[in-house]
NUDO-76148 format. One record per residue (C-alpha): y, z, x; residue in one letter; residue number from 0. Coordinates in steps of 0.1 Angstrom, whole numbers. Example, Ala and Ser with C-alpha at 12.3 -4.5 7.8 and 13.67 -1.06 7.14 Angstrom:
BEGIN
    c2    c3    c1 residu num
   -45    78   123      A   0
   -11    71   137      S   1
END
This chain:
BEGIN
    c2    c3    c1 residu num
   731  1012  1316      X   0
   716   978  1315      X   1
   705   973  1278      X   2
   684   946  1262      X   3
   690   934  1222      X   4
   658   915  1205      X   5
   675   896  1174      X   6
   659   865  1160      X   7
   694   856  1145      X   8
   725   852  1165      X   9
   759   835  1164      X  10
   759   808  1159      X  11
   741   816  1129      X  12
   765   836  1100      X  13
   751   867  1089      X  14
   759   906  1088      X  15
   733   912  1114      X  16
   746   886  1137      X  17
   780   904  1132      X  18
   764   940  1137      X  19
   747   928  1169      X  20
   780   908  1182      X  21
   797   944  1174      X  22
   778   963  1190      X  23
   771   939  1223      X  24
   812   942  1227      X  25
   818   976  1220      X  26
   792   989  1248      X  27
   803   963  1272      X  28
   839   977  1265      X  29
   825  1007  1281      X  30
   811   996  1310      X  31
   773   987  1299      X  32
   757   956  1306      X  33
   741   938  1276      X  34
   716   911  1270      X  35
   711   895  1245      X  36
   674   877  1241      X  37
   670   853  1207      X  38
   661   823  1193      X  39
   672   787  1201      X  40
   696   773  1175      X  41
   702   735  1164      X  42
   735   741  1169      X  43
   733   753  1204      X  44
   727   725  1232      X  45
   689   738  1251      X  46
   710   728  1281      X  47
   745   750  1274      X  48
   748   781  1295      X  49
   756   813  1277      X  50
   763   842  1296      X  51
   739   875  1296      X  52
   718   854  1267      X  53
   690   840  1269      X  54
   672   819  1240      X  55
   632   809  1233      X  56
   623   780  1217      X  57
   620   783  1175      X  58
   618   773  1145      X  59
   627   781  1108      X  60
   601   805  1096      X  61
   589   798  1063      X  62
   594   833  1049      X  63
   633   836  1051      X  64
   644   803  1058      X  65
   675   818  1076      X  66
   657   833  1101      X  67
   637   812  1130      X  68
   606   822  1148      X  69
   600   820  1187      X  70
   568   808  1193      X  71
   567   806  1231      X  72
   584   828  1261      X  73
   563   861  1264      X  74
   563   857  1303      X  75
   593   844  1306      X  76
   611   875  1285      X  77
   595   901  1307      X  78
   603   884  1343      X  79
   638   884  1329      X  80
   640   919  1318      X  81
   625   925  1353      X  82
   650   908  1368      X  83
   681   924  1351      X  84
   663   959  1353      X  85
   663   970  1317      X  86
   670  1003  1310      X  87
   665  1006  1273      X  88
   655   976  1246      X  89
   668   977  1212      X  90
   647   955  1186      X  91
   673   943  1158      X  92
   638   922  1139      X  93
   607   930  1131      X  94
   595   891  1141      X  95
   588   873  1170      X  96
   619   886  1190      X  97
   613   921  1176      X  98
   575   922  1187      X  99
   589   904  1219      X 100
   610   936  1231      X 101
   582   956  1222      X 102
   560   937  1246      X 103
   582   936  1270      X 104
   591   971  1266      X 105
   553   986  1274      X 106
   551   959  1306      X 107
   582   975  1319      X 108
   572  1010  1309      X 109
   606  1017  1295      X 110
   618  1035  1258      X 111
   627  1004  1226      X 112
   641  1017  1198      X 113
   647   996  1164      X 114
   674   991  1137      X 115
   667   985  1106      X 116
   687   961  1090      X 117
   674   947  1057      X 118
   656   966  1032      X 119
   630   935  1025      X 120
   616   953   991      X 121
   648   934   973      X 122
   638   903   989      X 123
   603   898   979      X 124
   609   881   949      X 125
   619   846   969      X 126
   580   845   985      X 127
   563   833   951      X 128
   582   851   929      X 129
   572   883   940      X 130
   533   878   937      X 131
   524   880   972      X 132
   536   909   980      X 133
   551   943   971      X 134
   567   972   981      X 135
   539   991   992      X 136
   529   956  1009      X 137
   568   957  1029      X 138
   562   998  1037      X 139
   527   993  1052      X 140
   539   963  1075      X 141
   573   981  1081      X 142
   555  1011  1096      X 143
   526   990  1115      X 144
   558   975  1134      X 145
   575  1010  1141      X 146
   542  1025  1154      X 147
   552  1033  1194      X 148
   587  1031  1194      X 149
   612  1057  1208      X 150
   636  1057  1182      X 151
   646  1043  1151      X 152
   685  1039  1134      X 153
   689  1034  1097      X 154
   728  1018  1092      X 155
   730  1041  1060      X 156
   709  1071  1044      X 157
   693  1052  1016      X 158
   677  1029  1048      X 159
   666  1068  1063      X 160
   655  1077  1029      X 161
   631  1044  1026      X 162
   615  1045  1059      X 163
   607  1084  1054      X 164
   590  1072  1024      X 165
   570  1042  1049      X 166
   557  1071  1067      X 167
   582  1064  1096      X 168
   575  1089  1123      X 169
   594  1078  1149      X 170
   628  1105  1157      X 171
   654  1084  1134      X 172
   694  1084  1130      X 173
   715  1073  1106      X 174
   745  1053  1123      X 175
   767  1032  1103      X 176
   772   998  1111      X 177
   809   998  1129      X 178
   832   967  1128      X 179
   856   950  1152      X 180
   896   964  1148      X 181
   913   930  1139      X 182
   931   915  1168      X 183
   970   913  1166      X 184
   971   877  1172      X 185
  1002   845  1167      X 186
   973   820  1156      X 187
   962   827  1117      X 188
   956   807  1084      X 189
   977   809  1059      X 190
   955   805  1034      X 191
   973   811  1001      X 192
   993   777  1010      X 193
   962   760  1017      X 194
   947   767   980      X 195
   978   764   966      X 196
   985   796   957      X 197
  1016   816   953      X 198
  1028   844   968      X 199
  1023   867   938      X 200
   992   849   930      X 201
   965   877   921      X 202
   934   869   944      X 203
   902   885   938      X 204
   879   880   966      X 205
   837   880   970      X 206
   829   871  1005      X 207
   790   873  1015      X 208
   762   852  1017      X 209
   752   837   980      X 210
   723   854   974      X 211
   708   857   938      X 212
   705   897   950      X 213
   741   902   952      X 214
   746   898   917      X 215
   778   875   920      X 216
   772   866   888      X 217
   784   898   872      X 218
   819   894   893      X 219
   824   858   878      X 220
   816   874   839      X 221
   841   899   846      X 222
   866   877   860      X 223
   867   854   830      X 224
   875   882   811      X 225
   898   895   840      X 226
   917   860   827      X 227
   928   877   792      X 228
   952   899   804      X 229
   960   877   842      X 230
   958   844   835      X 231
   973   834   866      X 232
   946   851   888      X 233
   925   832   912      X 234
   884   840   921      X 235
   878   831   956      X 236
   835   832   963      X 237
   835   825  1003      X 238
   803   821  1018      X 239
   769   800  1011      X 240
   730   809  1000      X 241
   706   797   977      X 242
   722   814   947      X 243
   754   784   952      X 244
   744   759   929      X 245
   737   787   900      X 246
   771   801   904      X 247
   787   768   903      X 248
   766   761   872      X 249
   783   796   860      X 250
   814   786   866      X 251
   814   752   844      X 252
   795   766   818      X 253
   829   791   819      X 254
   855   758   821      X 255
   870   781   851      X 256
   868   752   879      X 257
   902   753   883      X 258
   903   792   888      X 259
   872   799   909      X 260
   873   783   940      X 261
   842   782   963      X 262
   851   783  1002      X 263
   815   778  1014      X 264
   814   791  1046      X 265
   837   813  1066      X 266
   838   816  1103      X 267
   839   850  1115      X 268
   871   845  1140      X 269
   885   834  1101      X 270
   872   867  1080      X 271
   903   885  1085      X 272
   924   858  1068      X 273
   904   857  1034      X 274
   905   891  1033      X 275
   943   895  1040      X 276
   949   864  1012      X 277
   937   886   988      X 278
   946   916   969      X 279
   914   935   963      X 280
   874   928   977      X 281
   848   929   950      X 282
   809   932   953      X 283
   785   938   927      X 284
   758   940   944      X 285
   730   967   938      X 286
   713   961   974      X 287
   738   967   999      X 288
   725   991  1029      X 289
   756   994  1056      X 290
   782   978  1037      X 291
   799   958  1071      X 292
   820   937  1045      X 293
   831   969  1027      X 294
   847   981  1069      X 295
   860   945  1074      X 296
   881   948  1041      X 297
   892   984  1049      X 298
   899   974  1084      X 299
   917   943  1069      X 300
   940   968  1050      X 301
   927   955  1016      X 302
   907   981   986      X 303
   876   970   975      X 304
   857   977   943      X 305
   815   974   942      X 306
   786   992   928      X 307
   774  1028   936      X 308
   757  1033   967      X 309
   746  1065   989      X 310
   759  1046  1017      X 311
   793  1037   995      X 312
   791  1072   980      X 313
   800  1087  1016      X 314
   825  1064  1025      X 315
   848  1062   997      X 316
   865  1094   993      X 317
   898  1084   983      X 318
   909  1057   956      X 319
   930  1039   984      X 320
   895  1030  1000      X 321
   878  1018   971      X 322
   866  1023   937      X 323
   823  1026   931      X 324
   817  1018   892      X 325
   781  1018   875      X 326
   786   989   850      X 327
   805   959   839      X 328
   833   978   822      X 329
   840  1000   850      X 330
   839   969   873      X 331
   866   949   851      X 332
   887   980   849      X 333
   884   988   893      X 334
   897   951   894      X 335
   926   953   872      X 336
   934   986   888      X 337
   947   971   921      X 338
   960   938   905      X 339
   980   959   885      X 340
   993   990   915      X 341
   994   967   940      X 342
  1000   978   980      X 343
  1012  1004   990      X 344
  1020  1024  1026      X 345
  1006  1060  1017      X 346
   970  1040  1009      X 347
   976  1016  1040      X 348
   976  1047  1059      X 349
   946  1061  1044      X 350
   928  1035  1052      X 351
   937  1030  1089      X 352
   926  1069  1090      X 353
   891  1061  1077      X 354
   885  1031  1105      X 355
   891  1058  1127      X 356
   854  1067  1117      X 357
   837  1034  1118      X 358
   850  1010  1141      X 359
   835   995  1162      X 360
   840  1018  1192      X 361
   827  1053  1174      X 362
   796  1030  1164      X 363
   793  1023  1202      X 364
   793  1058  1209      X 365
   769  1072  1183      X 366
   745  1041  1199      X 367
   749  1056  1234      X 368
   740  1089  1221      X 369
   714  1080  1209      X 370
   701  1059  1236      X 371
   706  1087  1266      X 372
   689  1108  1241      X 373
   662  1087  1236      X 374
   657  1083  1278      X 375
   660  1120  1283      X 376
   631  1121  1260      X 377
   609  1095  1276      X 378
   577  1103  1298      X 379
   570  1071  1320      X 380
   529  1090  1314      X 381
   537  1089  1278      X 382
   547  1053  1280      X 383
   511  1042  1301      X 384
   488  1060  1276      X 385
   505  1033  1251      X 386
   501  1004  1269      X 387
   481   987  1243      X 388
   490   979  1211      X 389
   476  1002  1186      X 390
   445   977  1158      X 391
   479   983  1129      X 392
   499   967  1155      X 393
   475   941  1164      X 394
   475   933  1129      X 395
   508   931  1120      X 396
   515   909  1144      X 397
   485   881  1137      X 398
   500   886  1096      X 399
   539   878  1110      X 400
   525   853  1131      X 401
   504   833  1104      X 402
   528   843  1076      X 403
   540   877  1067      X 404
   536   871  1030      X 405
   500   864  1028      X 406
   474   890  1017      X 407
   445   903  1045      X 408
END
C-alpha cells in the first residue's frame, strides 16, 4: 500500500505528534508499506537536503500556535507528487495547511483520507487572547467543518471519541492508541546520573514534556518540595521546553530548590530512553493529556509512572506496577513516595513488558492497517466524484485557517 501522511510538524521539530507520526511511518514500512511523508519546511532543515519519501512546502510560523508552521504555497506540486507515487490512502495528522492539503489532494486523486486527531485544542484556547476569541463551541464548529468528507477518523484515546461525538463528527471513527517504538538494545547510551552528578541511589523524579502552562508542572514542583521532608537527597529532573519555562524556574527560586530541580531543556528523542532509565518513577500532573505517548515510553523504558486520572489512563493502568492515577495533591505526593520508597522489582518489570505487548508500536501499526483496508473496502470511486467540491463549511473553514483561525466571522 503506498500511503501518504499530511503533518504540518515533523522531526526535526520535538513534539508527541512528530513522535506518533515517526512511529507510525516506521512501523508500516516494517511491514512492507510505502510511506510519504508531505510537511512543512523547517529552519533547521537545509531547502537543498534530500530526505527520502518526504517531501517539504515552503512555511512559516503560524501566529496561532507558534510551534506549528503554515505552508503557504505547493497545491500543484502536492498532487503531481501523490500522482506520481500513486497514493493509495492519505492520512491528515493537522487540521492546517498540510491537513486541508491531503484533503485536496485526496478529491483530485479520487482516493479515501482519513484524519487523526491529535490535540484537543479546547485546553489551548486560553493562549489566543486569553481565551476571548474563541471557545469551545468556536473549536467544535471548526473541528467538524474540517472533518466534513473524510473517510475515516481515529481518536488516540476515548475521551478524544467522546469530544468529536459531541462536534457532531459523522465520519465512521476508531479509537487507536498512540503506539511507541520498543527501545533498541544498543552499546552507545548516556549515563546521565554521572553527568548531573548524581549517585547511584540518588532518588530521581522525572517530568519530561513540553513546558506548557496546561500540564500543570507546577503542582509536581509543590509536591516535590514537600517530597524533600521525608527525601532530602531526592533530585526533580523537568526535561523539555515551552512557554511555561521561565514560570517554573520562577517556582523553583521562590522554593530556594535550584540545587534540587534541574531543568534539562530539551531532549532529543534518540536520548528519551536515557532520562527515563536515570530515573526511578515518571510524574505528570497534567489534567489534558489525550494518548498519553510519554506514559508508553516510560512503561516501555521499564520505569512506573504516577499522573492524573484520565479515561485514556483509566484503561491502561490496571496494575500498580504500571502506574498509579491520583485525583489531588495528596494522592500525587503519596504515588511519588510510593516507588521511591518500593523501589524495582522483577515481578513489576514483567508486568510491564506484558502491557507493551498491547501498545507498541507494531499493534498500533496493525490497528492502522485495519482500519485503512477497511476504510478502502468502503470507498465508492462515484461516491468520491459527487464530492469533488468542497462543501460552503469547508470553504469557510479554510479562508478562517488561512487568515487566522482565531478570529470571529
Amino acid at each position: 500500500m503506498n500511503i501518504g501522511l499530511f503533518t504540518d510538524t515533523y522531526f526535526p521539530q520535538v513534539s508527541g505528534v512528530a513522535t506518533s507520526i515517526k512511529t507510525l511511518k516506521e512501523a508500516l514500512e516494517a511491514q512492507g508499506h510505502e510511506v510519504y511523508i508531505f510537511t512543512s519546511t523547517d529552519p533547521k532543515i537545509s531547502k537543498n537536503k534530500f530526505e527520502s519519501h518526504i517531501y517539504r512546502f515552503s512555511s512559516m510560523p503560524y501566529a496561532g500556535f507558534r510551534d506549528r508552521r503554515l505552508a503557504f504555497r505547493g497545491l500543484i506540486k502536492a498532487v503531481e507528487i501523490a500522482k506520481s507515487l500513486q497514493l493509495d490512502i492519505i492520512h491528515t495528522q493537522t487540521e492546517f495547511s498540510l491537513g486541508l492539503l491531503g484533503k485536496f489532494v485526496a478529491r483530485q486523486l479520487k482516493i479515501p483520507v482519513i484524519h487523526t486527531y491529535h490535540t484537543m485544542y479546547e485546553d489551548y484556547t486560553h493562549y489566543v487572547a486569553k481565551g476571548l476569541l474563541i471557545g469551545p463551541k468556536g473549536v467544535g464548529t471548526l473541528m467538524k467543518a474540517y472533518m466534513l468528507g473524510m473517510s475515516g477518523v481515529i481518536a488516540p484515546s476515548q475521551l478524544v471519541q467522546e469530544t468529536l461525538v459531541r462536534y457532531g463528527i459523522k465520519a465512521p471513527m476508531r479509537v487507536i492508541p498512540t503506539g511507541v517504538s520498543l527501545p533498541k538494545k544498543s552499546e552507545t547510551h548516556q549515563n546521565l546520573r554521572e553527568k548531573y552528578n548524581f549517585l547511584p541511589d540518588t532518588p530521581v523524579i522525572l517530568s519530561l514534556g513540553r513546558l506548557a502552562f496546561e500540564k500543570n508542572i507546577a503542582l509536581t514542583i509543590s509536591a516535590f518540595s514537600e517530597l524533600l521532608q521525608t527525601a532530602p537527597d531526592a533530585r526533580l529532573v523537568i526535561a523539555g521546553d515551552g512557554p511555561a519555562r521561565k514560570s517554573l524556574e520562577e517556582q523553583v527560586s521562590e522554593l530556594a530548590l535550584e540545587d534540587q530541580v534541574i531543568f534539562a531543556g530539551m531532549v532529543n528523542h534518540e536520548d528519551i530512553t536515557d532520562y527515563y532509565k536515570m530515573s526511578n518513577v515518571f510524574v505528570s500532573s497534567s489534567d489534558t493529556e489525550t494518548q498519553g505517548l510519554t506514559f508508553i515510553e516510560a512503561m516501555a523504558a521499564n520505569r512506573p509512572f504516577v499522573a492524573i486520572h484520565s479515561p485514556y489512563l483509566d484503561n491502561l493502568v490496571d496494575n500498580v506496577a504500571i502506574g498509579t492515577l491520583v485525583s489531588d495533591y495528596d494522592e500525587l505526593l503519596a504515588g511519588i513516595e510510593k516507588y521511591l520508597r518500593n523501589g524495582f522489582s522483577e515481578a513489576d518489570a514483567a508486568v510491564r513488558a506484558e502491557k507493551m505487548k498491547d501498545v507498541d508500536a507494531t499493534t498500533f501499526a496493525h490497528r492502522v492497517l485495519d482500519f485503512y483496508e477497511a476504510v478502502l473496502a468502503d470507498y465508492h470511486e462515484t461516491d468520491a466524484s459527487e464530492d469533488e467540491n468542497p462543501t460552503d463549511d469547508e470553504v469557510g473553514y479554510m479562508k478562517r485557517i488561512l487568515r487566522n483561525p482565531f478570529r470571529r466571522n
